[in-house]
C-alpha positions as CSV (number, residue, x, y, z in Angstrom):
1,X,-10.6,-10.1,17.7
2,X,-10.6,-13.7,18.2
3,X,-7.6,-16.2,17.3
4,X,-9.8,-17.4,14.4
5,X,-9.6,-13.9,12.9
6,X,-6.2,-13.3,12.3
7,X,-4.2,-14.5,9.6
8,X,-2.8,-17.7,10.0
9,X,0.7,-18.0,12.0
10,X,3.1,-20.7,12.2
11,X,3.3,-22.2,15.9
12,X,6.8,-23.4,15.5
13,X,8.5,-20.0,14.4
14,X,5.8,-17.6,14.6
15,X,6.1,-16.1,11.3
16,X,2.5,-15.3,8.8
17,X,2.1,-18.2,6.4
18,X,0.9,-15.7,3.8
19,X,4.6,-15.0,2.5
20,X,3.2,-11.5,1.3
21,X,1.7,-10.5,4.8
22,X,5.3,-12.0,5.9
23,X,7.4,-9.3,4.0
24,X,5.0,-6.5,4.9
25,X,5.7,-7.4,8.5
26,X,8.8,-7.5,8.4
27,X,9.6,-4.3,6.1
28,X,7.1,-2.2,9.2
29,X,8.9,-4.3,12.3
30,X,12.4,-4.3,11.2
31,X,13.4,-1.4,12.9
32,X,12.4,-2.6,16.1
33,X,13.5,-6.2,16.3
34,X,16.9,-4.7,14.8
35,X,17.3,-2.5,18.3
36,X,16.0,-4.8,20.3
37,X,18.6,-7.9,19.4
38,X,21.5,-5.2,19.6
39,X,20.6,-4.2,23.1
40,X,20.5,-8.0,23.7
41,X,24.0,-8.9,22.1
42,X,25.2,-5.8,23.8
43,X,24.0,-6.6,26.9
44,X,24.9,-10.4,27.2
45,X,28.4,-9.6,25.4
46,X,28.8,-6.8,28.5
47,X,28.4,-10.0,30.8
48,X,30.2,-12.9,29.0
49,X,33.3,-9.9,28.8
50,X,33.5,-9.1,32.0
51,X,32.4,-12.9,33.3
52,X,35.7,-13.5,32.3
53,X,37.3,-12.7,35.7
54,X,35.9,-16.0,37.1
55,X,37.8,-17.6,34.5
56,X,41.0,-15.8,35.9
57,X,40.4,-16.6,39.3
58,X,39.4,-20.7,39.1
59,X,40.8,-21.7,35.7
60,X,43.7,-20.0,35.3
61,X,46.3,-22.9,34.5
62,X,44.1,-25.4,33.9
63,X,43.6,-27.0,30.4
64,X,40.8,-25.5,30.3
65,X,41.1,-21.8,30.6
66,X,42.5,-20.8,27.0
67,X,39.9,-22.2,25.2
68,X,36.8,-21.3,28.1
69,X,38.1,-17.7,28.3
70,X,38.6,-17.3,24.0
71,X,35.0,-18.7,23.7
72,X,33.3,-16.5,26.2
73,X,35.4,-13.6,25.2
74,X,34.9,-13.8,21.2
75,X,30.9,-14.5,22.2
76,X,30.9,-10.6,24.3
77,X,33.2,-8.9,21.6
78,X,31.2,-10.4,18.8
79,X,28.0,-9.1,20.5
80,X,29.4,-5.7,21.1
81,X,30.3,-5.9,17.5
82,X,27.5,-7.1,16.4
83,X,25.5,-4.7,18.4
84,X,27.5,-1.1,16.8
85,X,26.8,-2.6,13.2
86,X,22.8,-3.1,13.7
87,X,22.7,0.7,15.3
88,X,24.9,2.2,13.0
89,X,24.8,0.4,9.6
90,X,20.6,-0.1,10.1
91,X,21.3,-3.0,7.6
92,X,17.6,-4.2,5.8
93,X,16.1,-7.4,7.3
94,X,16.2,-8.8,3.6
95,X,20.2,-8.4,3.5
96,X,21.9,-11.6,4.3
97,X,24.3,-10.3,6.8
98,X,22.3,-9.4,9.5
99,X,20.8,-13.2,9.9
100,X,24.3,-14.6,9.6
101,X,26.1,-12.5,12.6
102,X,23.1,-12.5,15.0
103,X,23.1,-16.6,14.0
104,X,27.3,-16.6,14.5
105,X,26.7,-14.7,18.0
106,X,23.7,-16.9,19.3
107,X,26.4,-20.4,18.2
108,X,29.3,-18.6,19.7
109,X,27.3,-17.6,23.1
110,X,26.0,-21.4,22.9
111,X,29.6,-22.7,23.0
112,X,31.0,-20.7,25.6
113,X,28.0,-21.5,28.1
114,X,28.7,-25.2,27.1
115,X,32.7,-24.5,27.8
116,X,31.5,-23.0,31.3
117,X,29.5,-25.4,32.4
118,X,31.8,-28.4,31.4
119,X,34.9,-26.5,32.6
120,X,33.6,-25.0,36.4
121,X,32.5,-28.5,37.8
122,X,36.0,-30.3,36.3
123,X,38.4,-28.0,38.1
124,X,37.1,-28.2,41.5
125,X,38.3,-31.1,43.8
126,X,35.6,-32.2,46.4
127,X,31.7,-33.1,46.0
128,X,30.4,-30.2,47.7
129,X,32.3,-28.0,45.6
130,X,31.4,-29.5,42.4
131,X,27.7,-29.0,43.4
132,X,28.0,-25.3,44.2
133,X,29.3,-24.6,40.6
134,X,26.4,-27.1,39.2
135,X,24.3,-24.9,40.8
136,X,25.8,-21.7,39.9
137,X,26.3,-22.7,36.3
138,X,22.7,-23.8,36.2
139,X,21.5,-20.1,37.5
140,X,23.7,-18.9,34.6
141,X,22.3,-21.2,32.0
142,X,18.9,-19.9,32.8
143,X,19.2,-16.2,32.7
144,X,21.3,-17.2,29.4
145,X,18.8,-18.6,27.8
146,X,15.7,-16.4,29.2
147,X,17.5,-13.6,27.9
148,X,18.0,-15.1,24.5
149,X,14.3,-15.7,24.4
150,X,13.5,-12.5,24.9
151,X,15.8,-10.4,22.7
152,X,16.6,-12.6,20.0
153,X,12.9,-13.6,19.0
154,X,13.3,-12.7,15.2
155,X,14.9,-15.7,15.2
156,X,13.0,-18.4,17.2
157,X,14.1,-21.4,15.8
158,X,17.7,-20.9,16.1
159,X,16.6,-19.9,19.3
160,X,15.4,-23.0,20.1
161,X,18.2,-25.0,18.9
162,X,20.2,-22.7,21.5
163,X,18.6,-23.9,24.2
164,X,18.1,-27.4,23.7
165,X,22.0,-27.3,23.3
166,X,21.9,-25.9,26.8
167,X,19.4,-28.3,28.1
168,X,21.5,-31.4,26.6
169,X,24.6,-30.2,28.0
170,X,23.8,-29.9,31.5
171,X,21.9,-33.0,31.4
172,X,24.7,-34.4,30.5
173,X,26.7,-32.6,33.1
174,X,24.4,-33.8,36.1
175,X,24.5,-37.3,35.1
176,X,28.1,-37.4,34.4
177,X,28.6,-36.3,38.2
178,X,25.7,-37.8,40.1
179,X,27.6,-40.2,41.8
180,X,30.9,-37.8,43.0
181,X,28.8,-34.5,44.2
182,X,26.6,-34.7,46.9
183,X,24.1,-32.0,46.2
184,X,21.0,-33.1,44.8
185,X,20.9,-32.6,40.8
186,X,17.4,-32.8,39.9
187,X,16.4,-29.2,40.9
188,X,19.2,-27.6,38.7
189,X,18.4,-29.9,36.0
190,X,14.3,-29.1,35.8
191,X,15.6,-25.4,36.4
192,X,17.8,-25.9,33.0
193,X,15.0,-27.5,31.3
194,X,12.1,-24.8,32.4
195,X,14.5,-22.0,31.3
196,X,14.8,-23.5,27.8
197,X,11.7,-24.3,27.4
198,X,10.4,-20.7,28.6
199,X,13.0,-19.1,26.5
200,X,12.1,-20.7,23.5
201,X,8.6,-20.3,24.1
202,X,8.7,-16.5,24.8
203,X,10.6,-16.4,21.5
204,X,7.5,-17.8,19.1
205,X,4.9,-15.9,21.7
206,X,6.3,-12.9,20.8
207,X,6.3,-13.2,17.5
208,X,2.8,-14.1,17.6
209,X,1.9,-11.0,19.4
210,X,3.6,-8.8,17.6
211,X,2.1,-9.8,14.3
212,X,-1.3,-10.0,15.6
213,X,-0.8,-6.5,16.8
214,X,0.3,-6.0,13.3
215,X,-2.4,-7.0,11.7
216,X,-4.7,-4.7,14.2
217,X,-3.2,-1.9,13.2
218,X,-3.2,-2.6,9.8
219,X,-7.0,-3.1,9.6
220,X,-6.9,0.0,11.9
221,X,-4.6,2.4,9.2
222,X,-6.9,0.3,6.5
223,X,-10.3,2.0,7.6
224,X,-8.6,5.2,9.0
225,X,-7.7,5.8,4.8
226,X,-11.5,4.2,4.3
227,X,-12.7,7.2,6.0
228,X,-10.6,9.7,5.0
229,X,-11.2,8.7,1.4
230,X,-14.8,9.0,2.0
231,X,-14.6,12.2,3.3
232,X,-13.1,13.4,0.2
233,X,-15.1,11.9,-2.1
234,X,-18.0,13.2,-0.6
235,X,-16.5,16.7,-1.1
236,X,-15.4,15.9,-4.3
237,X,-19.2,14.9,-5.5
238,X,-20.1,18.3,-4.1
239,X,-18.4,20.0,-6.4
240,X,-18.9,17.8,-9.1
241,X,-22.3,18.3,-8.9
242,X,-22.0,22.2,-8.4
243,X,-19.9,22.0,-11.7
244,X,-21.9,19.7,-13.9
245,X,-24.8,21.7,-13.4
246,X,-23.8,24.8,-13.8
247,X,-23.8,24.6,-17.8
248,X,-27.2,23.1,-18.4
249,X,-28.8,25.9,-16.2
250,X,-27.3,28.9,-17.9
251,X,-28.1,27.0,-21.2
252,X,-32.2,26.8,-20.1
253,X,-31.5,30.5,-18.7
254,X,-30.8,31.7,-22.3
255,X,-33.4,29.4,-24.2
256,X,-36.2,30.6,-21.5
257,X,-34.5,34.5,-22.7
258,X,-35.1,33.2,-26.6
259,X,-38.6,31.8,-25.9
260,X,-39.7,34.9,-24.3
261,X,-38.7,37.2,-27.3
262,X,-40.2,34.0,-29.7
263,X,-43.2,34.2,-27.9
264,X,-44.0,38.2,-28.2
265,X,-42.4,37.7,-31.8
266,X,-45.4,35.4,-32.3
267,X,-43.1,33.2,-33.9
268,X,-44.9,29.9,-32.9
269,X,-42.2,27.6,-35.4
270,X,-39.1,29.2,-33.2
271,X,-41.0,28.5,-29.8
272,X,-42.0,25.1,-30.4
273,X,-37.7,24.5,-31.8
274,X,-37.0,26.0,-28.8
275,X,-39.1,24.3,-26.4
276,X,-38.0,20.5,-27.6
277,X,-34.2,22.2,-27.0
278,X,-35.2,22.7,-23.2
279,X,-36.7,19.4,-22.7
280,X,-33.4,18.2,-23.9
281,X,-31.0,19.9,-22.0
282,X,-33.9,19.1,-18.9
283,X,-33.3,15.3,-19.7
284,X,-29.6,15.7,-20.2
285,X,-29.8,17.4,-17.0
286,X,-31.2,14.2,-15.4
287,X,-28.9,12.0,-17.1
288,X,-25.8,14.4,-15.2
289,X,-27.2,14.1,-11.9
290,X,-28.4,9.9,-12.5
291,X,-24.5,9.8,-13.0
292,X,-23.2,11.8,-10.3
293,X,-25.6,9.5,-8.6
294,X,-23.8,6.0,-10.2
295,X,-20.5,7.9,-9.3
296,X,-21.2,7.8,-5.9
297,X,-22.8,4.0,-6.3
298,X,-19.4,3.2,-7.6
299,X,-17.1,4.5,-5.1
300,X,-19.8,3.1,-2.3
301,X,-19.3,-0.7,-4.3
302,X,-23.2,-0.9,-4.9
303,X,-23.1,-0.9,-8.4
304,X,-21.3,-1.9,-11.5
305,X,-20.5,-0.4,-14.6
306,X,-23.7,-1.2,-16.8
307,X,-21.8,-1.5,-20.4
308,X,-24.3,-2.1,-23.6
309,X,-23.6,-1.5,-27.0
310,X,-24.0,2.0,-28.0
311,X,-23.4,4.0,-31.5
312,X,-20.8,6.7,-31.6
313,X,-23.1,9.0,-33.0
314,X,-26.1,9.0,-30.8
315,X,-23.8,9.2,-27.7
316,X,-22.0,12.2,-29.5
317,X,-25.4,13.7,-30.2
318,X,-26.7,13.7,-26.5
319,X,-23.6,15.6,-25.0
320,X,-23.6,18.1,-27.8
321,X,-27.5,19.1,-28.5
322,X,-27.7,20.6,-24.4
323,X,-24.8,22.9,-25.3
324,X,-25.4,24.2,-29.0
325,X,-27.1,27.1,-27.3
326,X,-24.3,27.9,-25.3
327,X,-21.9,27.2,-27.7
328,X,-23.8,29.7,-30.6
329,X,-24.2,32.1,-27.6
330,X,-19.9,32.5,-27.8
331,X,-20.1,32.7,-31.6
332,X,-18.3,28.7,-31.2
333,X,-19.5,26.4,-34.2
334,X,-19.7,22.6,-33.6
335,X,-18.5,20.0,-36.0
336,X,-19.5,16.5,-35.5
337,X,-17.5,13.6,-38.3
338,X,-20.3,11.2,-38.4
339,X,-19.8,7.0,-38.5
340,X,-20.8,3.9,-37.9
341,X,-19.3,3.0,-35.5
342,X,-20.7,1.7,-32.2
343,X,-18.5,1.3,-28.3
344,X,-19.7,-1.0,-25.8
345,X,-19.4,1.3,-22.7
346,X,-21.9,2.5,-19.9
347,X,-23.4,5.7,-22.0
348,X,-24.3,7.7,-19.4
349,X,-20.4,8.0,-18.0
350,X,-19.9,8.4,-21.9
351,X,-22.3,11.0,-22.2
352,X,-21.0,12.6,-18.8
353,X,-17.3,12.6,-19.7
354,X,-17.9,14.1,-23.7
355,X,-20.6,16.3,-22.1
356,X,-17.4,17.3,-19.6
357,X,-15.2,17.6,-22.6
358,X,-17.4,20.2,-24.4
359,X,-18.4,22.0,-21.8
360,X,-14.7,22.9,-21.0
361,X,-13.9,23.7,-24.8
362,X,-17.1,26.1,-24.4
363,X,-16.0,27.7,-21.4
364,X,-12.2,28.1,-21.9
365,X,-10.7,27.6,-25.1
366,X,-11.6,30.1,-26.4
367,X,-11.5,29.1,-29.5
368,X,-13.9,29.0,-32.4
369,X,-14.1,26.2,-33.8
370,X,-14.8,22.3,-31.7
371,X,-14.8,18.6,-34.0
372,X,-15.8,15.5,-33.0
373,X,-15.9,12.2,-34.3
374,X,-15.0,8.8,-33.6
375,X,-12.1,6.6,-35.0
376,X,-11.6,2.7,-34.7
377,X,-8.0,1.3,-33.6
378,X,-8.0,-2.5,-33.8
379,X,-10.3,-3.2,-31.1
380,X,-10.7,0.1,-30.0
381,X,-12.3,3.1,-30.4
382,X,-11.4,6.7,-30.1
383,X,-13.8,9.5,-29.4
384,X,-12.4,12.7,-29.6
385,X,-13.3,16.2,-28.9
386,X,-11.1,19.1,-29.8
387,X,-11.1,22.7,-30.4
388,X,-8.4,25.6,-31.6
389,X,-8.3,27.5,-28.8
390,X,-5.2,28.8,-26.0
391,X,-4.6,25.3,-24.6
392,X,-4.7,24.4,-21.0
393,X,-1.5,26.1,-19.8
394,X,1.2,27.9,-20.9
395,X,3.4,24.7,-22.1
396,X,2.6,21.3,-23.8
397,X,0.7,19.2,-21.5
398,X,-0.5,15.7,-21.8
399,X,-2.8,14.0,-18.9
400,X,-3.2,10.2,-19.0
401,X,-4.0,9.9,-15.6
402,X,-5.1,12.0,-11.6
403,X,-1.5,11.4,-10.9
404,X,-0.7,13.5,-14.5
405,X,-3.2,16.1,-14.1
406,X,-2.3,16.8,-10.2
407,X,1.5,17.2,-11.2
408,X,0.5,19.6,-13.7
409,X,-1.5,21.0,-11.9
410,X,1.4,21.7,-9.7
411,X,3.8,22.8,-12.7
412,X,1.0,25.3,-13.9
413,X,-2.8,26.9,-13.7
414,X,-5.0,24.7,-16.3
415,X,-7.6,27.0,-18.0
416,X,-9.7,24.1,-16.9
417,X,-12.1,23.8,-14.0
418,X,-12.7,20.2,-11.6
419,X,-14.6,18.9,-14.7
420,X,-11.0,17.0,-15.7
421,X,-11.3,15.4,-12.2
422,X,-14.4,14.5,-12.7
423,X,-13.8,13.1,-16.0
424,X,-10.6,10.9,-15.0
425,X,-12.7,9.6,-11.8
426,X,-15.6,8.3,-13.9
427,X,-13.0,6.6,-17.0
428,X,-11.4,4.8,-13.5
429,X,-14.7,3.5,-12.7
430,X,-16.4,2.4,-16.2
431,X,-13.2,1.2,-17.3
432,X,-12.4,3.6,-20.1
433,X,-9.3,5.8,-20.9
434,X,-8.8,9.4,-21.3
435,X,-6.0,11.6,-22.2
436,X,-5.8,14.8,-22.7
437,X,-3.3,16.7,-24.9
438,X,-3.0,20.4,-24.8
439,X,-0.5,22.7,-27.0
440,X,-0.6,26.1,-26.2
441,X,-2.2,28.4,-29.1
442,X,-3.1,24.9,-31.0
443,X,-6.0,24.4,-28.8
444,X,-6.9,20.8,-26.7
445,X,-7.6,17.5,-27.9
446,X,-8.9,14.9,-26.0
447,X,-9.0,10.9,-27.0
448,X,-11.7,8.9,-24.8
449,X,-10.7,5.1,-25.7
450,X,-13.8,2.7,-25.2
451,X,-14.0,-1.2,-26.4
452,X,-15.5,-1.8,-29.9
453,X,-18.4,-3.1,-29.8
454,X,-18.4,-5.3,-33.3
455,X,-16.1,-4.8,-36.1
456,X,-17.5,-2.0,-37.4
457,X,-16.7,0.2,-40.9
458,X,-14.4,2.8,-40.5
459,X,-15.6,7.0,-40.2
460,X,-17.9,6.0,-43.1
461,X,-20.8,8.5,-44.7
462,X,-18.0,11.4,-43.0
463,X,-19.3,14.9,-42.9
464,X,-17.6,18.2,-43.6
């Protein structure tokens, strides 16, 4: 990927400007930048601790060892400190503590390497000596500051106010004693400067990186799920196809059976009833597989639901006439409440889903008796389809929702096949809602909610 494809990123701190890509960097990166800036505040607190024997050795009474060996000291113990809690407390980046000690330590390590250099060069008492320690301090200054590049880079603008404090100091330093020590001051002060400059630097490049690499793997995980998904799916419409199918062909099985014994009946009335059922349940047979085929447009992005104004009735009547002969072939009788009402909805996921519906109360209520009928609720209407039979489990169930059916699913067997899968996928897609609600020896009812299409009279002209 280019620089021009990833999300933009601050140059001074490093940071996403997208405050929602921000937090989900931080909440996956946490962990890591947590260990990393212990190890640092451990590791710099080892050496300002045990730096402290210089101290001892050239400033002991002088006025300036209590306050250089307290400042270094509380600057190691407060990373060692600081440290323990990050490892063992694993505090959450959006907690304010963590910020405020690793902030304290960085000040604290800032003063005591200002102390240092000040103190060293003040307590020695000839030119050459005074340029040794300028030196020396300088070394120190730089691995200081490199160092808090590195490990503190969560934090690159305090960062670089760290080492600009650094860099102001020993500029100062050199120019308050460029006329008593001898040794040339320049090189120490462009090492100072370069040290500053890198550590800050390294700081806001690291950042950068990391949230790049981010953002790679996040596209990465994003089409590994892609993928997976798809494979899924494509099982999914397998079987969806397998199970939709399966009840149209059994119901032209038994009409061809009829037709046969029609035909040698002679009765030519009875043949010609049955053959207009088989070109239905052949068209409704179409109509499943043209919306297994949407389902898959859907999921694939290439096609929208196509909602038009529909009646209640009509949509009713094309998912129950394929299935009467099924139905009358397990002595079930179909009621259907007629009205005037009228959805605005795609009708062939309408058809699919009631088609679903009474294809399941068929096949495992069993039950004798199924009704439905439609029913307006403000701007809303209900289509519902239920029947008197065992229920879909042993206990009250109700499914709103994939994430309701799979947990009971999990809780108990349905007496219902993938057909509810089926269903709940293509509501997702054409932007209705179905829920199920199952009692056990009261039988199943099931509400499909579509938008009204016009204010329409309510379950007029009802039949019994």
């Amino acid at each position: 990927m280019t620089a021009k494809e990833f999300p933009p990123i601050r140059r001074l701190t490093g940071q996403f400007t997208d405050a929602a890509l921000e937090a989900a960097y931080c909440d996956d990166s946490w962990s890591v930048q947590r260990t990393q800036i212990a190890l640092t505040m451990a590791g710099l607190g080892l050496g300002l601790i045990s730096s402290l024997s210089s101290d001892f050795l050239y400033l002991y009474g002088s006025e300036w060892f209590l306050p250089t060996a307290t400042l270094r000291g509380s600057a190691g113990l407060t990373g060692l400190l600081g440290c323990a809690w990050l490892l063992i407390a694993r505090p959450g980046w959006k907690e304010v503590m963590p910020s405020l000690v690793i902030r304290v330590w960085i000040a604290l390590g800032l003063a005591a390497a200002i102390m240092v250099a000040m103190a060293f060069p003040a307590v020695e008492t000839t030119p050459e000596g005074r340029s040794s320690v300028l030196v020396f301090t300088a070394f120190w200054i730089s691995i200081f500051a490199i160092v808090i590049g590195f490990g503190a880079s969560a934090y690159p603008v305090a960062v670089a106010l760290f080492c600009s404090g650094l860099a102001i100091c020993y500029l100062a330093l050199t120019a308050w004693y460029w006329d008593i020590a001898s040794y040339p001051k320049i090189t120490q002060s462009v090492l100072v400067l370069m040290a500053c400059a890198f550590g800050w630097i390294m700081a806001v490049v690291s950042n950068i990186r990391a949230r790049r690499r981010f953002h790679i793997m996040r596209l990465y995980a994003a089409a590994r799920d892609a993928a997976e998904k798809s494979e899924e799916f494509q099982t999914f419409l397998l079987a969806a196809t397998g199970h939709d199918i399966r009840q149209p062909l059994y119901a032209l099985g038994l009409n061809a059976s009829a037709l046969e014994i029609m035909a040698e009946r002679g009765d030519l009335e009875q043949v010609r009833v049955l053959a207009r059922r088989q070109k239905i349940v052949a068209r409704n047979m179409s109509a499943l597989l043209s919306s297994i085929l949407t389902l898959s447009s859907f999921h694939l992005g290439k096609r929208e639901s196509g909602s038009q104004i529909s009646p209640v009735d009509r949509l009713i009547a094309d998912a129950v006439e394929p299935l009467e002969e099924l139905a009358a072939d397990k002595a079930i009788q179909i009621r259907h409440r007629r009205s005037r009402l009228e959805v605005q909805a795609d009708p062939g996921i309408v058809v699919h889903v009631l088609s679903n519906l009474l294809a399941n109360a068929i096949s495992h209520s069993q039950g004798t008796k199924i009704l439905l009928g439609g029913r307006r609720r403000g701007q809303e209407v209900d289509i519902f389809v239920m029947d008197d039979g065992v229920g879909l489990s042993s206990r009250d169930v109700i499914i709103t929702s994939l994430t309701d059916l799979r947990s009971a699913e999990e809780q108990a067997r349905l007496n219902a096949g993938l057909g509810i899968e089926i269903m709940f996928g293509l509501c997702a897609r054409g932007g209705l809602r179905l829920k199920l609600h199952s009692r056990p020896g009261f039988g199943v009812k099931a509400v499909l909610t579509c938008a009204a299409a016009r204010a329409s009279s309510l379950s007029a002209d009802l039949e019994a």
